[in-house]
ZADO-1210 file (C-alpha; in nm, 4 decimals, padded with zeros to 6 digits):
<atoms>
<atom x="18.3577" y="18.6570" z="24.9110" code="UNK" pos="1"/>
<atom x="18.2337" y="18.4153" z="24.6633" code="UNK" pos="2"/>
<atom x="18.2986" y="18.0889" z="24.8852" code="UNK" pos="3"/>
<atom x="18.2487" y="17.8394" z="24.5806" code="UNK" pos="4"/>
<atom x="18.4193" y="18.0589" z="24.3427" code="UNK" pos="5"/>
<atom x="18.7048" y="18.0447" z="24.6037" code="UNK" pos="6"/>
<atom x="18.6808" y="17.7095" z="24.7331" code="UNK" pos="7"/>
<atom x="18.7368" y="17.5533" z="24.3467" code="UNK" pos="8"/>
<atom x="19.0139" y="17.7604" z="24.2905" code="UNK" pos="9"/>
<atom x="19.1507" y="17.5906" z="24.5806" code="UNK" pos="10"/>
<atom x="19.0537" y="17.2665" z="24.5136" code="UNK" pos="11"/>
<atom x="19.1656" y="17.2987" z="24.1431" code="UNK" pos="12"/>
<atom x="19.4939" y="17.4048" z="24.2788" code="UNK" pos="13"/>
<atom x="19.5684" y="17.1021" z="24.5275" code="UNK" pos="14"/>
<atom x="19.4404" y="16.8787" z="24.2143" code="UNK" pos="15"/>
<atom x="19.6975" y="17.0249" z="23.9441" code="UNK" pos="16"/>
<atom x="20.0335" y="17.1361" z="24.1666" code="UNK" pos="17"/>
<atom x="20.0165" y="17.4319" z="23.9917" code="UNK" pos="18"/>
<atom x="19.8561" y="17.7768" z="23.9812" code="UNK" pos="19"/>
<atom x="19.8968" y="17.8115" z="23.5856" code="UNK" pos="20"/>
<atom x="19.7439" y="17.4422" z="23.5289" code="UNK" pos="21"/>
<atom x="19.4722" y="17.5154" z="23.7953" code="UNK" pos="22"/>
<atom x="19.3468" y="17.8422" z="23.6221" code="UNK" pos="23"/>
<atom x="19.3197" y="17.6791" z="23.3003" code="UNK" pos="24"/>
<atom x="19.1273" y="17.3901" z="23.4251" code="UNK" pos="25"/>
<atom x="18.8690" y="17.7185" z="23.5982" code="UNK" pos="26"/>
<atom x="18.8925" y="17.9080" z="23.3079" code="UNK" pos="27"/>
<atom x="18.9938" y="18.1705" z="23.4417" code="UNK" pos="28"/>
<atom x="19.3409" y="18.4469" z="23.4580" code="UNK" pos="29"/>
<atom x="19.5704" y="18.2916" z="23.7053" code="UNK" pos="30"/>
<atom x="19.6615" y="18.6601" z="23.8665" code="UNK" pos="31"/>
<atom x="19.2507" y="18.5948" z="23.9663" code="UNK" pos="32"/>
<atom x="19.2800" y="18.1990" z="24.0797" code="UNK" pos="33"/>
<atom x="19.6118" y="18.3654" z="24.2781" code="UNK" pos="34"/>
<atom x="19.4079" y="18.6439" z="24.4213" code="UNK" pos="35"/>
<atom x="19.1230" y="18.3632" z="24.5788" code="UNK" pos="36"/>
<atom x="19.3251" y="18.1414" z="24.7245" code="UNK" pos="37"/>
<atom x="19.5391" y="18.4243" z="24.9004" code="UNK" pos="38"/>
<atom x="19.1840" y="18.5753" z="25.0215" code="UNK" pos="39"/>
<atom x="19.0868" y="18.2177" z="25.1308" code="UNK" pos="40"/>
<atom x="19.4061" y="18.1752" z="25.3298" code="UNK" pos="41"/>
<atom x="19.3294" y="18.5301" z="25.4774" code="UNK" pos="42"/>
<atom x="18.9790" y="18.4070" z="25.5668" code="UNK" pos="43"/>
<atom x="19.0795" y="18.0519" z="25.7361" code="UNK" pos="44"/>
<atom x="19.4109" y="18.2229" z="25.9231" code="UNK" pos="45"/>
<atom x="19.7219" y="18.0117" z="25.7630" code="UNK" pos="46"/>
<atom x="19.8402" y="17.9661" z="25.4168" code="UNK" pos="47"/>
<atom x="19.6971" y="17.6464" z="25.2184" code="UNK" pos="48"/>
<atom x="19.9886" y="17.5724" z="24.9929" code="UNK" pos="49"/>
<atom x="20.3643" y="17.6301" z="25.0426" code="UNK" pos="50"/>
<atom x="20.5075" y="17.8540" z="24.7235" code="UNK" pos="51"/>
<atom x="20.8556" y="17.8506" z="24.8313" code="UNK" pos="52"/>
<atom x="20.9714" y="17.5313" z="24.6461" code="UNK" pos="53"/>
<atom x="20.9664" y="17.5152" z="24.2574" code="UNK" pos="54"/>
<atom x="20.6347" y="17.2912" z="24.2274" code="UNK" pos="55"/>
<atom x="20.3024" y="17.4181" z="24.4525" code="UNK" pos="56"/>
<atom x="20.2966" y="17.2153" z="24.7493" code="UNK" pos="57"/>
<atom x="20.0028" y="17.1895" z="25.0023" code="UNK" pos="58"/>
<atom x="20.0360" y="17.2432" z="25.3389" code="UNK" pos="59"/>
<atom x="19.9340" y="17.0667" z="25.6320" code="UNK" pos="60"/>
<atom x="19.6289" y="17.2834" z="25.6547" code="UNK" pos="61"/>
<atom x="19.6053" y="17.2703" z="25.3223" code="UNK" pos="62"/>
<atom x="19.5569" y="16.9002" z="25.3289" code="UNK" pos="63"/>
<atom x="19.3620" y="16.8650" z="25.6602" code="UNK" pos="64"/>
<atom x="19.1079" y="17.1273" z="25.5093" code="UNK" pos="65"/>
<atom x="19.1031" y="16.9821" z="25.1026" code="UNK" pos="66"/>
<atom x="18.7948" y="16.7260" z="25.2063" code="UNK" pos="67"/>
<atom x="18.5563" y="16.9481" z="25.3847" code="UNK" pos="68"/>
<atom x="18.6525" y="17.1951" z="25.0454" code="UNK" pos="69"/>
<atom x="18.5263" y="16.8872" z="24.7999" code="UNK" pos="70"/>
<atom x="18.2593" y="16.8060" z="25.0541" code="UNK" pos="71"/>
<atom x="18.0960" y="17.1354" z="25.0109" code="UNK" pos="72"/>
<atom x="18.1563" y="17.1618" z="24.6402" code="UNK" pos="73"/>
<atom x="18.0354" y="16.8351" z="24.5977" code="UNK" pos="74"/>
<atom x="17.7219" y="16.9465" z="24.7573" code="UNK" pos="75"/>
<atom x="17.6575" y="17.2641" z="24.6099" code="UNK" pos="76"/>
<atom x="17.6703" y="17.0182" z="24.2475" code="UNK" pos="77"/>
<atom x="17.3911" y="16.8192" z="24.3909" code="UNK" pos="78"/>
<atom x="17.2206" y="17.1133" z="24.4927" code="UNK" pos="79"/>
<atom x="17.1945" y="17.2673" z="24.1284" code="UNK" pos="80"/>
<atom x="17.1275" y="16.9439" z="23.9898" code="UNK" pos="81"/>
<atom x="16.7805" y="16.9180" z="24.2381" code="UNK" pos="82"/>
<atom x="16.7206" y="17.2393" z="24.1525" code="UNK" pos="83"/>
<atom x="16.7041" y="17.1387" z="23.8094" code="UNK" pos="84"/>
<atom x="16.4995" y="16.8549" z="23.7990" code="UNK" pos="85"/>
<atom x="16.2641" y="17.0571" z="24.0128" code="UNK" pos="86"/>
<atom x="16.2048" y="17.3195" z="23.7854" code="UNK" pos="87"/>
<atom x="16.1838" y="17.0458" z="23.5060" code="UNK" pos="88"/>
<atom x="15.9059" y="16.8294" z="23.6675" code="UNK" pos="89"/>
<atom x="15.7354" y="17.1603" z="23.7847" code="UNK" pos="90"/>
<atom x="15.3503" y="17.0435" z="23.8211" code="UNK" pos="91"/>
<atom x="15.1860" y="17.3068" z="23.5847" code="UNK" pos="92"/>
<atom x="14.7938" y="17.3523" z="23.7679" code="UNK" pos="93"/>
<atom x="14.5512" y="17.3750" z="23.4836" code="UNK" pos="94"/>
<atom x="14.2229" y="17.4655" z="23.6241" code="UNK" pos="95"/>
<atom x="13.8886" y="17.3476" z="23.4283" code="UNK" pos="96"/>
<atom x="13.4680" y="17.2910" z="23.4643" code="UNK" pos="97"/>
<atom x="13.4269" y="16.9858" z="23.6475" code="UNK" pos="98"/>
<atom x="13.1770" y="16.8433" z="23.3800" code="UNK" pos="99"/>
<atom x="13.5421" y="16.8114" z="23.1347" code="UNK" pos="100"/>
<atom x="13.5591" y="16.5087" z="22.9492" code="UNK" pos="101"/>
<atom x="13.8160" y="16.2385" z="23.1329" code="UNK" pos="102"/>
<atom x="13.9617" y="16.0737" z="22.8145" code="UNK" pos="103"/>
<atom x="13.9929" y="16.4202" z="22.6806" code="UNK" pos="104"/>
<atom x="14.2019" y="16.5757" z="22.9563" code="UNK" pos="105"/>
<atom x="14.3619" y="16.2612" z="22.9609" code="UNK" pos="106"/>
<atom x="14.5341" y="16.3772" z="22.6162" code="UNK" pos="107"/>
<atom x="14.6285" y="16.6648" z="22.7460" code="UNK" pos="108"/>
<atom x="14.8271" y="16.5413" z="23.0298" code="UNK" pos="109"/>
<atom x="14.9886" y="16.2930" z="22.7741" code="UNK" pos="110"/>
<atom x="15.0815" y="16.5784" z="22.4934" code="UNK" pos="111"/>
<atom x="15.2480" y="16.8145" z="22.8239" code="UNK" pos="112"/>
<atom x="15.4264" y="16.4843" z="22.9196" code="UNK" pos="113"/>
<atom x="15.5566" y="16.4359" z="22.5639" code="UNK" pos="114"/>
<atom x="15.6600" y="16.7943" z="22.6182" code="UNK" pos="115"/>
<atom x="15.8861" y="16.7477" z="22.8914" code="UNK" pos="116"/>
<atom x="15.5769" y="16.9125" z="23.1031" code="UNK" pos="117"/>
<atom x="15.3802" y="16.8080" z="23.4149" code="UNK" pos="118"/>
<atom x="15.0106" y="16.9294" z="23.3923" code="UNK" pos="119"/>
<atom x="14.8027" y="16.8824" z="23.6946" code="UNK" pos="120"/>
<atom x="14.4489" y="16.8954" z="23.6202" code="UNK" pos="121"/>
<atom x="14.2388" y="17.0825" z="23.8648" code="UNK" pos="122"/>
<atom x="13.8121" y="17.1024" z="23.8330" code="UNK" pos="123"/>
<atom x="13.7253" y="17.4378" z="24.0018" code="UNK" pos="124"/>
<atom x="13.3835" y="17.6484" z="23.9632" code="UNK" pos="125"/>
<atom x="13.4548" y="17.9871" z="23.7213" code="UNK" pos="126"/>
<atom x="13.5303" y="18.2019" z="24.0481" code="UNK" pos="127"/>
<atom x="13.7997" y="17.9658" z="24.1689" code="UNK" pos="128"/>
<atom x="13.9815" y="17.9211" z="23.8244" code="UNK" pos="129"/>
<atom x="13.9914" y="18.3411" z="23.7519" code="UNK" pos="130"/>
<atom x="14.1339" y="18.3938" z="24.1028" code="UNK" pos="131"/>
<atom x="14.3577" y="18.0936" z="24.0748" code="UNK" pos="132"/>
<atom x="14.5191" y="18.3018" z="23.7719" code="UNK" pos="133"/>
<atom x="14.5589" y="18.6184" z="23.9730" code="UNK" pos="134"/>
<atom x="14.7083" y="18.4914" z="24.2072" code="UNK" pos="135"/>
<atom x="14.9652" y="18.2434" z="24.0837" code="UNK" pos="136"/>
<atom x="14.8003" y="17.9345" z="24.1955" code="UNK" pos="137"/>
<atom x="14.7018" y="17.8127" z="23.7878" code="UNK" pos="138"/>
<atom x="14.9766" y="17.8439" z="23.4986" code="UNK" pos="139"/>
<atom x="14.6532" y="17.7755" z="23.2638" code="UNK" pos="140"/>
<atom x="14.2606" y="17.7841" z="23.3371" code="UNK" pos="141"/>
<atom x="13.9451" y="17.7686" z="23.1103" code="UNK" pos="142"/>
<atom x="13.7618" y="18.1125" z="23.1611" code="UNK" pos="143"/>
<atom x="13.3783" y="18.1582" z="23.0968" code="UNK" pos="144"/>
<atom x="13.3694" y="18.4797" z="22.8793" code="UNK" pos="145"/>
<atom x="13.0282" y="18.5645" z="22.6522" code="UNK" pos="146"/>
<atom x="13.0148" y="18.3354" z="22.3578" code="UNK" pos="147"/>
<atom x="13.0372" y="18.5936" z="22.0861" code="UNK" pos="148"/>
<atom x="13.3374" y="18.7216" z="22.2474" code="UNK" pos="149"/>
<atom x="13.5159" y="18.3327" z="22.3084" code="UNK" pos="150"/>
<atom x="13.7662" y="18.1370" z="22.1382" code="UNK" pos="151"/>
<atom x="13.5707" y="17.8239" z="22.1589" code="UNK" pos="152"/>
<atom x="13.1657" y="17.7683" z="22.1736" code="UNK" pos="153"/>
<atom x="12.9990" y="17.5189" z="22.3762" code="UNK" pos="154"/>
<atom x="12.6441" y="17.4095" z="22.2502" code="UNK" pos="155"/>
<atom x="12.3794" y="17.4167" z="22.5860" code="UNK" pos="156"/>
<atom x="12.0535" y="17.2238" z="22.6515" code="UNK" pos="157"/>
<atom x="11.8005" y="17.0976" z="22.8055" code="UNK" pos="158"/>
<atom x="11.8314" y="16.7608" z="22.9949" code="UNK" pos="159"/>
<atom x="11.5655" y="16.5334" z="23.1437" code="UNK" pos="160"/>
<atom x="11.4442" y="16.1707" z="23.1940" code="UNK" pos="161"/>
<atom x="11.5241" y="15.9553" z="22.8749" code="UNK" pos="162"/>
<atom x="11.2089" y="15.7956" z="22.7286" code="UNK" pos="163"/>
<atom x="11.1593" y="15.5596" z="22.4422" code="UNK" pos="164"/>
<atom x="11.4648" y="15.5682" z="22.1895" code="UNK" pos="165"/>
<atom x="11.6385" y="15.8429" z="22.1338" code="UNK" pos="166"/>
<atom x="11.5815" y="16.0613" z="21.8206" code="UNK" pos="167"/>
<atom x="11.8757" y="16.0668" z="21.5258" code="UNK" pos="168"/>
<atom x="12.1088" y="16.3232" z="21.5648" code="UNK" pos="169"/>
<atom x="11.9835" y="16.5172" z="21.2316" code="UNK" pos="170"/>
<atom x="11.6370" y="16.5089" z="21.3600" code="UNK" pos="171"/>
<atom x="11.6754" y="16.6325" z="21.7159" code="UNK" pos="172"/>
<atom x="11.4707" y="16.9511" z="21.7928" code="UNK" pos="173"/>
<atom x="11.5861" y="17.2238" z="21.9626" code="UNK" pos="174"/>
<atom x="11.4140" y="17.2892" z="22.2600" code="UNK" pos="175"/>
<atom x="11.3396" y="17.6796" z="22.3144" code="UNK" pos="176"/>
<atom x="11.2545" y="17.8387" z="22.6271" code="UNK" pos="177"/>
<atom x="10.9211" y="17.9679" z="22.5153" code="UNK" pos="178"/>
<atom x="10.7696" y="17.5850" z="22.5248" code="UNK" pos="179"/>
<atom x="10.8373" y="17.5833" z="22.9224" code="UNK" pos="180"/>
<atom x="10.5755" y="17.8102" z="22.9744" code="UNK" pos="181"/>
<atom x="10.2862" y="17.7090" z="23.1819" code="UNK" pos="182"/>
<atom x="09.9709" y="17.5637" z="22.9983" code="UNK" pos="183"/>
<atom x="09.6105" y="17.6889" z="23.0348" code="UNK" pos="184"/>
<atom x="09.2569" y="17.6036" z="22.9377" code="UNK" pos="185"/>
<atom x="09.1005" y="17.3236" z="23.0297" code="UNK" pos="186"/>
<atom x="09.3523" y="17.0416" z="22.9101" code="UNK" pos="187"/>
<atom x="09.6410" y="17.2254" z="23.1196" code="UNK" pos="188"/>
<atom x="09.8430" y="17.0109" z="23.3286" code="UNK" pos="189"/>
<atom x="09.7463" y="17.0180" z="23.7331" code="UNK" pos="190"/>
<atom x="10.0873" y="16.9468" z="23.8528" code="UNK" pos="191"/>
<atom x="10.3643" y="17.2477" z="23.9060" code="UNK" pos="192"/>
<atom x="10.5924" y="17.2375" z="23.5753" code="UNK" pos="193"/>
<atom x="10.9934" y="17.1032" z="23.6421" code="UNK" pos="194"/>
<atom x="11.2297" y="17.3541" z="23.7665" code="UNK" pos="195"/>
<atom x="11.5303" y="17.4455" z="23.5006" code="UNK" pos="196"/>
<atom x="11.8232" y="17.3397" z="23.6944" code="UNK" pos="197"/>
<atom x="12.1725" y="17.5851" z="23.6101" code="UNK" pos="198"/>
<atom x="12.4909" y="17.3976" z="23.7769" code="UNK" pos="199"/>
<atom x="12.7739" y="17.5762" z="23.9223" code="UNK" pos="200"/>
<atom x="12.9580" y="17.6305" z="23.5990" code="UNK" pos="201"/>
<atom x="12.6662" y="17.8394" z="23.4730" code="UNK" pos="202"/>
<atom x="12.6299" y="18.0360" z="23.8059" code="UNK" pos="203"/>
<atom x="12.8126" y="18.3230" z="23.6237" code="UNK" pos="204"/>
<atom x="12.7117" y="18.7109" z="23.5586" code="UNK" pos="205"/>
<atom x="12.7422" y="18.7060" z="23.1927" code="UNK" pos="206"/>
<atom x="12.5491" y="18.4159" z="23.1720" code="UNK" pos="207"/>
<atom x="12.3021" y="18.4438" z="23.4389" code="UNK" pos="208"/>
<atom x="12.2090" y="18.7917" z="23.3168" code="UNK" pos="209"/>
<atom x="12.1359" y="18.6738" z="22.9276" code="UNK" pos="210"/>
<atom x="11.9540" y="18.3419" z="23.1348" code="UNK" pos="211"/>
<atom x="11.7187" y="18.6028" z="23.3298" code="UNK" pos="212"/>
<atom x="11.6196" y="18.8238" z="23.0143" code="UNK" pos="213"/>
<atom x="11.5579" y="18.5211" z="22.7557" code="UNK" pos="214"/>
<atom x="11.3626" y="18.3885" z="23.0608" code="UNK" pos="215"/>
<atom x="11.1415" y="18.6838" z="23.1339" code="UNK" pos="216"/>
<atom x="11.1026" y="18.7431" z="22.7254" code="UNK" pos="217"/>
<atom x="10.9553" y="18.3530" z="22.7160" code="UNK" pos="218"/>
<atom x="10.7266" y="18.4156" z="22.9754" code="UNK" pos="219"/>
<atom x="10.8542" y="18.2162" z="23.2960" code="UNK" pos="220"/>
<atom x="10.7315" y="18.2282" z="23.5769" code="UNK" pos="221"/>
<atom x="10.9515" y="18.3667" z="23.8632" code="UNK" pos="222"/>
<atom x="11.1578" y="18.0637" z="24.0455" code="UNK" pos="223"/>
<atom x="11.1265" y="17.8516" z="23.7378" code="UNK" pos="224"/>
<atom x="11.4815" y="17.8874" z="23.7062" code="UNK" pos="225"/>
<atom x="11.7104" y="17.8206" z="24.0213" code="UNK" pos="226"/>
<atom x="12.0955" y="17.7124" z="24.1274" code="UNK" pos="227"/>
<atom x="12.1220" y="17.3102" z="24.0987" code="UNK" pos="228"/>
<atom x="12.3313" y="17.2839" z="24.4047" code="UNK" pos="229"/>
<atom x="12.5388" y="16.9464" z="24.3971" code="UNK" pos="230"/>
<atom x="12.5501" y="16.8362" z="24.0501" code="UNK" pos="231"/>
<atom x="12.4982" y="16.4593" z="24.1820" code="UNK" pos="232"/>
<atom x="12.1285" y="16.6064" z="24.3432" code="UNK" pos="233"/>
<atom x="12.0317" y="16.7772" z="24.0303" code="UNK" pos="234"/>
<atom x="12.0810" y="16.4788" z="23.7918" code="UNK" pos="235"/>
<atom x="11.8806" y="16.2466" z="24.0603" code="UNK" pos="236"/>
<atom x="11.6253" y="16.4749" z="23.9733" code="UNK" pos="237"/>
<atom x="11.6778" y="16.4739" z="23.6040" code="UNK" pos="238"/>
<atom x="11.6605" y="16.1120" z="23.6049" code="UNK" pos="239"/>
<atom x="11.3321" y="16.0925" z="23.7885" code="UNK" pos="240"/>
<atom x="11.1686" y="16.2917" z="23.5793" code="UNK" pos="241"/>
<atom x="11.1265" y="16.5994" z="23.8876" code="UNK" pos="242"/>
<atom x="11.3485" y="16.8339" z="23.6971" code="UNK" pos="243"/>
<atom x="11.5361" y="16.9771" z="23.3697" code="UNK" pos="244"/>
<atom x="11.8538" y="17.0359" z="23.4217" code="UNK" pos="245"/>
<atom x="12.0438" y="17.2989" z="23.1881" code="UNK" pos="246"/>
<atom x="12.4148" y="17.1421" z="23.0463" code="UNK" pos="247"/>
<atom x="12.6209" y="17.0770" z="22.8128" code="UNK" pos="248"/>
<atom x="12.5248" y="16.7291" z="22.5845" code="UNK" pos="249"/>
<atom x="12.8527" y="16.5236" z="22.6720" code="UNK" pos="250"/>
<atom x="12.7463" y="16.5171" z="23.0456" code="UNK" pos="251"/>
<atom x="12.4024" y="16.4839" z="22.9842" code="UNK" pos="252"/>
<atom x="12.4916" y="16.1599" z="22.7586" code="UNK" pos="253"/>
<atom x="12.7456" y="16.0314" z="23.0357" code="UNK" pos="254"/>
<atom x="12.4823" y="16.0451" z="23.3133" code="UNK" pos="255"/>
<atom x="12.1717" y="15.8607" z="23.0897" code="UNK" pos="256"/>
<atom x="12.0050" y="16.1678" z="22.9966" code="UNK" pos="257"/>
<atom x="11.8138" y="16.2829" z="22.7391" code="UNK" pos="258"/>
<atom x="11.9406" y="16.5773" z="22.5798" code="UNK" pos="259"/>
<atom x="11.7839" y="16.8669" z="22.3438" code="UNK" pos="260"/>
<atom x="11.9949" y="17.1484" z="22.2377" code="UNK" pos="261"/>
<atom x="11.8723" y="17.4997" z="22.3587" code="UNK" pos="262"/>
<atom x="11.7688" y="17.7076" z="21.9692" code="UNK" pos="263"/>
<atom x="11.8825" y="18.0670" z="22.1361" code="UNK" pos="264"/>
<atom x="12.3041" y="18.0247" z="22.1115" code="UNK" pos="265"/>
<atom x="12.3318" y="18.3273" z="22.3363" code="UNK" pos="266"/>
<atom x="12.2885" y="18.1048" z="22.5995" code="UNK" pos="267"/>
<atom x="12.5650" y="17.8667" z="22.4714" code="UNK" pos="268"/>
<atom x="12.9072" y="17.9094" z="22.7137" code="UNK" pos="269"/>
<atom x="13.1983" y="18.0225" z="22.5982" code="UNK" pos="270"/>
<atom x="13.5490" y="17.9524" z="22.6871" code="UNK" pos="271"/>
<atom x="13.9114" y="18.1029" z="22.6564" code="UNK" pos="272"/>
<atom x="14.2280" y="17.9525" z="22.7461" code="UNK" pos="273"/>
<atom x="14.4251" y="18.1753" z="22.9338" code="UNK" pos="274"/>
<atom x="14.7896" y="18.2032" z="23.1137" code="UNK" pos="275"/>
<atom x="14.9084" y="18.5273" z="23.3873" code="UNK" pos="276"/>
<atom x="15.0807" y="18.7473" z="23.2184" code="UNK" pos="277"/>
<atom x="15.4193" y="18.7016" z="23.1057" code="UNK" pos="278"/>
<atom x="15.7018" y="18.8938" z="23.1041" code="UNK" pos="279"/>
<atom x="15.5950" y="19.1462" z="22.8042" code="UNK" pos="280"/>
<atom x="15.2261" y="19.1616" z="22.9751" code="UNK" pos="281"/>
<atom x="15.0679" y="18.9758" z="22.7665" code="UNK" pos="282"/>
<atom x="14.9561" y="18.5746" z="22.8303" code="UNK" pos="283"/>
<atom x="15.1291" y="18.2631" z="22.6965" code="UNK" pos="284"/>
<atom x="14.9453" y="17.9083" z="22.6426" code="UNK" pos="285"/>
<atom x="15.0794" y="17.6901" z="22.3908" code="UNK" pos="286"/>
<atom x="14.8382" y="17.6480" z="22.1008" code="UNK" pos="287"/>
<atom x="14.8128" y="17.2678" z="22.1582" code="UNK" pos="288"/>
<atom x="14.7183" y="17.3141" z="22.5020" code="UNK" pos="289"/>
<atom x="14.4467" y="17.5561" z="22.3768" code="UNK" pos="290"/>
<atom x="14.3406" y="17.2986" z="22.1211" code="UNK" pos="291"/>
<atom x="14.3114" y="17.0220" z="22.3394" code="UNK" pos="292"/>
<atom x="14.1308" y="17.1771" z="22.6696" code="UNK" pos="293"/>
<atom x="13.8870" y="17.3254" z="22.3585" code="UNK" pos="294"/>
<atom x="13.7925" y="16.9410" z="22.3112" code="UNK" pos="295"/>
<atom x="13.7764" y="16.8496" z="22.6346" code="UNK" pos="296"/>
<atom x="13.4600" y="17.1033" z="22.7377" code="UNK" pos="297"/>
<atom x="13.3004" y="16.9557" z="22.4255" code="UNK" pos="298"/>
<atom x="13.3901" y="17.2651" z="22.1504" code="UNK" pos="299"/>
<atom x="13.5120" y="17.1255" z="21.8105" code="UNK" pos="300"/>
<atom x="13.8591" y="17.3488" z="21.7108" code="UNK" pos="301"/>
<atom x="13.9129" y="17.4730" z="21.3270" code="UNK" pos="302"/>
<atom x="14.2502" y="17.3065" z="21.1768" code="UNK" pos="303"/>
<atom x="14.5991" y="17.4211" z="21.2190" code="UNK" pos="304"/>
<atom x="14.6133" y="17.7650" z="21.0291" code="UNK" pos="305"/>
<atom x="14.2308" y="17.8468" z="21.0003" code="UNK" pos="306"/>
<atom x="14.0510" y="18.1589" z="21.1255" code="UNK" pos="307"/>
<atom x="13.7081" y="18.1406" z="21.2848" code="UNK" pos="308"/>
<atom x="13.4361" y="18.2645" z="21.0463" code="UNK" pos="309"/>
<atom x="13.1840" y="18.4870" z="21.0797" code="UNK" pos="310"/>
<atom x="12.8266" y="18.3618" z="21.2657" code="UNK" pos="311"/>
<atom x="12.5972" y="18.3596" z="20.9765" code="UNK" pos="312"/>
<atom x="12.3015" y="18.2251" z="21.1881" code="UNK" pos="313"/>
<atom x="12.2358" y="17.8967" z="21.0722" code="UNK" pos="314"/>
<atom x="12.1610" y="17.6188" z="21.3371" code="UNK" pos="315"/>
<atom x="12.3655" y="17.3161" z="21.2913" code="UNK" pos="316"/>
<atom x="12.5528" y="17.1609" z="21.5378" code="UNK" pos="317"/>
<atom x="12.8785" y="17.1772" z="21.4244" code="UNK" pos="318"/>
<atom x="12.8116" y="17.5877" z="21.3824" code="UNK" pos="319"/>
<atom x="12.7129" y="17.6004" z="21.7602" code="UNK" pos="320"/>
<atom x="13.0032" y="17.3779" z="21.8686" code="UNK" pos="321"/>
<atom x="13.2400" y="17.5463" z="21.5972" code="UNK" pos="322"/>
<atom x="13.5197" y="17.7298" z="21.7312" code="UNK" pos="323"/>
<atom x="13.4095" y="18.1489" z="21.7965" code="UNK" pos="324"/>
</atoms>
């Protein structure tokens, strides 16, 4: 038995007097509204409403019973209605690097609100935010994938102590790992070179692997380039000049550092936006959420409607922080 169903066909009945006004107030046959409140009675053990007379009448059962019926009803409305609010001002977990810019993601939070959505903004290593999207925990995260193969770019380079003024942006040289090799002769440096820090966020197979080769083809030494451990650690070293520490420019800038982009862009991270998969299999994430989380690991997005073009090698910055 359908107890709401059964209990507003009752209810509806006591309200209206009448089984033909009460099944038009339901909606519904009145042979049906007839057929509930005679399986009601059945259920509670005594009739509800006294048909002998010419007008519906409710009986004393009927009447003692009629507020515990509205009570539940009544109830049950609320119910649906928290339901509904909870599913509207469901927190949608976003995972993303933890170097993200803060006014950035800040946008996006405001652009889901304007959307009638809650995004909760969560800063998770690469391991955490892929199994965070397996297993339900993320409605959104920012994957690393190989840059070639990524919706958006991200340029990488070397950080370390700033020094006199900084250089113009059109006359910044790109630093290459081939110029971190040790010096000899006679005019060679006693002291141990820096270390090349790589942060968590780089502590990832299809990076690491590309790191390791373009490493061993420049000629480094073995150890030159290890983990960073806590990001706060590794830019104490930056900053004193112990260590170069291998990020993205917008962090290097927030933190004081001076920053020189890295000239082999197969070491530059890549990103996609992705979603579990929906109901045909395939993922869902609304194109300004793509857009937006884009900006705030530092890529620059094409305009509405534009395609990505081809790589055609050159080495400006806005072709290493174009969109892939």
């Amino acid at each position: 038995m359908d107890l709401f169903a059964h209990l507003e066909a009752y209810v509806a009945t006591a309200d209206e007097a009448s089984f033909s006004r009460a099944a038009d107030r339901l909606g519904i046959a009145q042979p049906l509204l007839s057929r509930r409140i005679k399986t009601l009675e059945g259920h509670f053990g005594g009739s509800l409403f006294d048909r002998s007379r010419r007008q519906v009448t409710t009986t004393e059962l009927g009447v003692l019973l009629l507020p515990y019926a509205r009570d539940v009803l009544d109830r049950a409305q609320r119910l649906r209605q928290a339901a509904h609010s909870a599913l509207r001002s469901r927190v949608s977990a976003v995972g993303v690097p933890a170097d993200c810019a803060p006014a950035a993601l800040a946008r996006a939070i405001r652009a889901a609100t304007e959307r009638g959505i809650t995004l909760g903004v969560r800063e998770l290593p690469p391991g955490e935010r892929l199994s965070g999207l397996a297993d339900g925990s993320l409605a959104y995260a920012l994957l690393r994938v190989p840059p070639e193969q990524a919706a958006f770019r991200v340029p990488m380079g070397l950080a370390s102590a700033a020094e006199g003024p900084e250089p113009r942006h059109g006359s910044r040289r790109a630093a290459h790992l081939e110029e971190l090799r040790p010096r000899r002769g006679r005019s060679a440096d006693p002291s141990p070179p820096p270390p090349v820090l790589v942060l968590t966020e780089d502590q990832v197979d299809c990076f690491e692997d590309r790191l390791g080769r373009a490493a061993a083809r420049a000629g480094l030494p073995e150890g030159r380039i290890r983990p960073a451990g806590p990001a706060a650690t590794a830019l104490a070293e930056t900053l004193a000049g112990r260590a170069l520490l291998l990020c993205t420019e917008p962090f290097a800038r927030q933190h004081g550092a001076r920053w020189a982009p890295l000239g082999d862009r197969s070491l530059h991270r890549g990103y996609d936006v992705s979603a579990p998969p929906g109901r045909q299999g395939t993922a869902d994430v609304p194109g300004w959420l793509t857009a937006l989380l884009g900006a705030a690991v530092g890529a620059a997005a094409p305009g509405p409607g534009t395609r990505p073009s081809a790589d055609r090698g050159d080495d400006t910055p806005a072709r290493l922080a174009a969109r892939g």
